[in-house]
C-alpha positions as CSV (number, residue, x, y, z in Angstrom):
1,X,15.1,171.8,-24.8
2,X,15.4,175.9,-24.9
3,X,14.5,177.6,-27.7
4,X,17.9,179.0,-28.2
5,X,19.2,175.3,-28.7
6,X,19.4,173.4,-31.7
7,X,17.4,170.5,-32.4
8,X,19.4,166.7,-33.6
9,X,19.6,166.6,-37.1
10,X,16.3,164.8,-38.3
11,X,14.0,167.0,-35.9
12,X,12.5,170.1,-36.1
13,X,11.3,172.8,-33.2
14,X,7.9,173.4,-32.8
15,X,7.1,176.4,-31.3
16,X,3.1,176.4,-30.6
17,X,4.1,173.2,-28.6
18,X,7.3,174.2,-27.4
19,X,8.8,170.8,-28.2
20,X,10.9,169.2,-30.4
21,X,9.8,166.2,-32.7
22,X,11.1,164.2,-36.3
23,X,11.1,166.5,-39.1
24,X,7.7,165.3,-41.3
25,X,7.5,165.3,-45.1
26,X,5.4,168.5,-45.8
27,X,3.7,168.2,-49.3
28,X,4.6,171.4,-51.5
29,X,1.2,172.7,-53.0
30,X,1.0,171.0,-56.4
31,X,2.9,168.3,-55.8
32,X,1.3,164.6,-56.0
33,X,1.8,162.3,-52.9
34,X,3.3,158.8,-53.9
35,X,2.5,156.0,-52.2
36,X,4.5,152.9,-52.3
37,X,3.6,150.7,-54.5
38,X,3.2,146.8,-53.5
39,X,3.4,144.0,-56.3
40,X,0.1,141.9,-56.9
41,X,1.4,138.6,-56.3
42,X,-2.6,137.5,-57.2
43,X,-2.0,138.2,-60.7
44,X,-0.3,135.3,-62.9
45,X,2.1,135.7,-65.2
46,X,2.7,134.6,-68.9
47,X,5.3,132.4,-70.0
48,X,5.8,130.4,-67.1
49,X,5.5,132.5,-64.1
50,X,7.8,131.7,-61.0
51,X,8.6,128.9,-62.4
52,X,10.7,129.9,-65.4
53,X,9.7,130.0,-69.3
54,X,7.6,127.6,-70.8
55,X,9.1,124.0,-71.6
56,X,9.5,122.9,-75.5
57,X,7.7,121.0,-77.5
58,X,8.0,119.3,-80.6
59,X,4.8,121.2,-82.4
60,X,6.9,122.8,-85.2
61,X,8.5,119.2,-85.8
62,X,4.8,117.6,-85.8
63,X,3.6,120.1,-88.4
64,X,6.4,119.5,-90.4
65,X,5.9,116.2,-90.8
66,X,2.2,116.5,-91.3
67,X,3.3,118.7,-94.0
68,X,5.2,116.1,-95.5
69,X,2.7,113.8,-95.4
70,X,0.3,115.7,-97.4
71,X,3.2,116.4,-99.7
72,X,3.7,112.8,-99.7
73,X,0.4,111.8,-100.4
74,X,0.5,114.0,-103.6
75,X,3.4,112.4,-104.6
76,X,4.0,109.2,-103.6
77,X,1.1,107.7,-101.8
78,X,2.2,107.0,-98.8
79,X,0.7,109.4,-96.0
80,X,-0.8,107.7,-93.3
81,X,2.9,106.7,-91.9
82,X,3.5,110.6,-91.6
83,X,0.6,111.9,-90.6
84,X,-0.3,109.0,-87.6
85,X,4.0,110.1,-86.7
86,X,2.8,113.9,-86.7
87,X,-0.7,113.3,-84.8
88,X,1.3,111.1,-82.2
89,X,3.8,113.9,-81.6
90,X,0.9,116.8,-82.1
91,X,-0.8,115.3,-79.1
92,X,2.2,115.1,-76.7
93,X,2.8,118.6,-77.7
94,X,-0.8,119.9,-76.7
95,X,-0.8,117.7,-73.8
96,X,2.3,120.3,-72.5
97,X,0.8,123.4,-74.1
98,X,-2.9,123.1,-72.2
99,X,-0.3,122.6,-68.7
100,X,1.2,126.0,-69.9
101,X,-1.4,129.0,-70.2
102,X,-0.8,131.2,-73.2
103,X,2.2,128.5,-73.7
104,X,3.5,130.1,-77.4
105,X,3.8,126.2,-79.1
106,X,-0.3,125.6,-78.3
107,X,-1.3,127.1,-81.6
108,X,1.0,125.1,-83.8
109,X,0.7,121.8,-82.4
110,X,-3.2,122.2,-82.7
111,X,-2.8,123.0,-86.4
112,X,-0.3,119.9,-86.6
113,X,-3.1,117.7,-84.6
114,X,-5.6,118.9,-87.2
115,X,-3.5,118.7,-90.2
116,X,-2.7,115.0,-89.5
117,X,-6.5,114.3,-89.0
118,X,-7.5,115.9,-92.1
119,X,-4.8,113.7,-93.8
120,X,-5.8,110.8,-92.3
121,X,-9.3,111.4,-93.5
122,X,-8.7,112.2,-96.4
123,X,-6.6,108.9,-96.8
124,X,-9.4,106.5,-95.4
125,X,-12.1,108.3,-97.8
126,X,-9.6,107.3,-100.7
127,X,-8.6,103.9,-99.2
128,X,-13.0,103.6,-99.2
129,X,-12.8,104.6,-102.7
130,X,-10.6,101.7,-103.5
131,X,-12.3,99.1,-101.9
132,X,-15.2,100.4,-103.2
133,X,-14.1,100.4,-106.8
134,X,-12.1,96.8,-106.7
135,X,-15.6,95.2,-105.4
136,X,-17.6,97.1,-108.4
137,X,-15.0,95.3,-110.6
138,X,-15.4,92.1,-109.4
139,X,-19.5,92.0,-109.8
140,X,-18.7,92.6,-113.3
C-alpha cells in the first residue's frame, strides 16, 4: 500500500514500518486498563446455588407447636403429645436444613428440636415426681 492511500477502516498506517496493520487500543495516560472479568464458578453460593432457592420446611410449624406444648403444660397438663409432634417435625426439618448450607429455616427448627426436649424433660422430671410421691404415700 502507498502512503498516499488510505488504509480499510479498522487499520492504521505505520510509517517507521511502512505498512499497514489493525488499529490497537492505545491507553490515554491516566487512564486504568480493564481487564475482563471471568466469574468464579469455584465459589458456592447461598440459598441454593444452581439449583434454585432452598426447599421449605416445616420449622416455624414445629416451634409452634412446641410452643403450645409448653403453654399446654401450664395449663392443661398435657405436653408430651405436642412436644414428641414438634420434636418429630423439628428433626425432619433439620435433616433438610444441614442438606442446605446457610438454609434460612436451620435456626428455627434447632430451637423447635430443643424446645420439645426441654419440654419433654421437664415432663418426665414431673412424671418422676409423681411416681415418686404416690410410692411415699403408700409406705405410709
Amino acid at each position: 500500500m502507498q502512503p498516499a492511500q488510505q488504509p480499510p477502516q479498522g487499520f492504521q498506517w505505520d510509517p517507521s514500518t511502512g505498512q499497514s496493520g489493525p488499529v490497537q487500543n492505545q491507553m490515554i495516560q491516566g487512564q486504568v486498563p480493564t481487564v475482563p472479568t471471568v466469574p468464579n464458578y469455584a465459589t458456592p453460593m447461598t440459598g441454593g446455588g444452581l439449583h434454585g432457592p432452598p426447599p421449605s420446611t416445616n420449622a416455624t410449624v414445629a416451634l409452634v407447636i412446641s410452643l403450645v406444648g409448653i403453654v399446654g403444660g401450664l395449663f392443661l397438663g398435657i405436653p408430651a403429645l405436642f412436644s414428641i409432634v414438634s420434636l418429630l417435625m423439628a428433626n425432619s426439618a433439620l435433616k433438610i436444613t444441614t442438606q442446605y448450607p446457610n438454609h434460612p429455616d436451620h435456626g428455627v427448627a434447632k430451637a423447635a428440636q430443643i424446645l420439645s426436649w426441654i419440654v419433654i424433660g421437664i415432663m418426665l422430671a414431673g412424671v418422676f415426681v409423681i411416681v415418686m410421691f404416690i410410692l411415699f404415700l403408700s409406705t405410709l
